[in-house]
N, C-alpha and C positions, 0 to 999 in steps of 0.2 A: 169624696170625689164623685161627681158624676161618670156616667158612662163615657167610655174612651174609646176611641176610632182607633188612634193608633200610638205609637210610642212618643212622636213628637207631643202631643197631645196630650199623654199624661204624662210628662216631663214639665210641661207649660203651666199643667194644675197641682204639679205638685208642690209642698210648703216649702219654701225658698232654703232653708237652712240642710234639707236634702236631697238637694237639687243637684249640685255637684258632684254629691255619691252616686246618685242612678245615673247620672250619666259616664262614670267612671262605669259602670256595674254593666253597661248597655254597652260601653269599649270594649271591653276587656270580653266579653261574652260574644259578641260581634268578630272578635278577632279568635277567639276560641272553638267557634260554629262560627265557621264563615260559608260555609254550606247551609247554615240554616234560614228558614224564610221568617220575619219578625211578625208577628202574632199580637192578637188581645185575645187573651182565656182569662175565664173568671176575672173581668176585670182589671187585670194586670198585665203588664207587657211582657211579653216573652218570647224565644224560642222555639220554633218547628222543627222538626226531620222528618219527614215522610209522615207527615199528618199526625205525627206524635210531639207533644209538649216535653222539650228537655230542660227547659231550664226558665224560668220568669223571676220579674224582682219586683217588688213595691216599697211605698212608703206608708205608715201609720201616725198616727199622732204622737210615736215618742222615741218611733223604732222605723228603719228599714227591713224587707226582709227578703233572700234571697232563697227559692224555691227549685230544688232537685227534683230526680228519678229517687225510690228511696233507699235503692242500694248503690249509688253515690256519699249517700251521705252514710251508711254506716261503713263504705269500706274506706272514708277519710274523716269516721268518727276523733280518732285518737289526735290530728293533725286538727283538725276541727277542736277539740279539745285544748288543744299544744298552745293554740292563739288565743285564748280565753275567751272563746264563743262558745253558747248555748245552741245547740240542735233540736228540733224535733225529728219524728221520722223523714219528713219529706224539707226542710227549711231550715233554716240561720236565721234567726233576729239578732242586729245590731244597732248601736247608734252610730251615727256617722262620726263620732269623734273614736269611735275601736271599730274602724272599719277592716274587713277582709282578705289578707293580702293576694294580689293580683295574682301571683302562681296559684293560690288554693282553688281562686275562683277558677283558673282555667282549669286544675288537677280535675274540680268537681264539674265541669262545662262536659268537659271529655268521657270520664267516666258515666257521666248521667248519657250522654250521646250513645256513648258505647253497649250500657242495659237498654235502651231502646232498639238499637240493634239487633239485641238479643230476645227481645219480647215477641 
């Protein structure tokens, strides 16, 4: 994808088949942080609080992936786990056909919010 101005925008360039998940991903995270201002970091759309990055999502050519604080994602390593997704330190890659259930992503919207907070 090229450079993205803003979420609508990379929603519009993204491949049609993951289209529906980021825009679920961009709900659910919108009602999670609804305090938050909507961002492009690194290309991706995402999440602000007070000028820090809590949470963004994108798409790849096989995968979506959903990007944390990274002590979100290991303090809902085991739950993250429980739904048969793969973690890295800071992200979740999925395909849209095992996608992320909507409490997790808000558990991990919150808690990523909350380490910033704290930083």
């Amino acid at each position: 994808m090229a450079t993205i101005a803003d979420h609508d925008a990379y929603l519009a360039a993204a491949p049609e088949p993951f289209r529906p998940e980021l825009e679920r991903l961009r709900a659910v995270l919108s009602r999670a942080l609804p305090e938050a201002e909507e961002i492009v970091a690194y290309n991706m759309p995402g999440f602000a609080i007070g000028g820090q990055v809590v949470a963004s999502y994108a798409a790849f050519s096989k995968q979506c992936g959903l990007y944390f604080r990274p002590g979100a994602i290991a303090r809902f390593a085991d739950e993250i786990a429980a739904a048969g997704l793969k973690a890295t330190k800071t992200g979740i890659t999925f395909s849209p056909s095992k996608s992320i259930p909507d409490e997790l992503v808000e558990q991990l919207a919150r808690a990523s919010r909350k380490d910033a907070e704290e930083a």
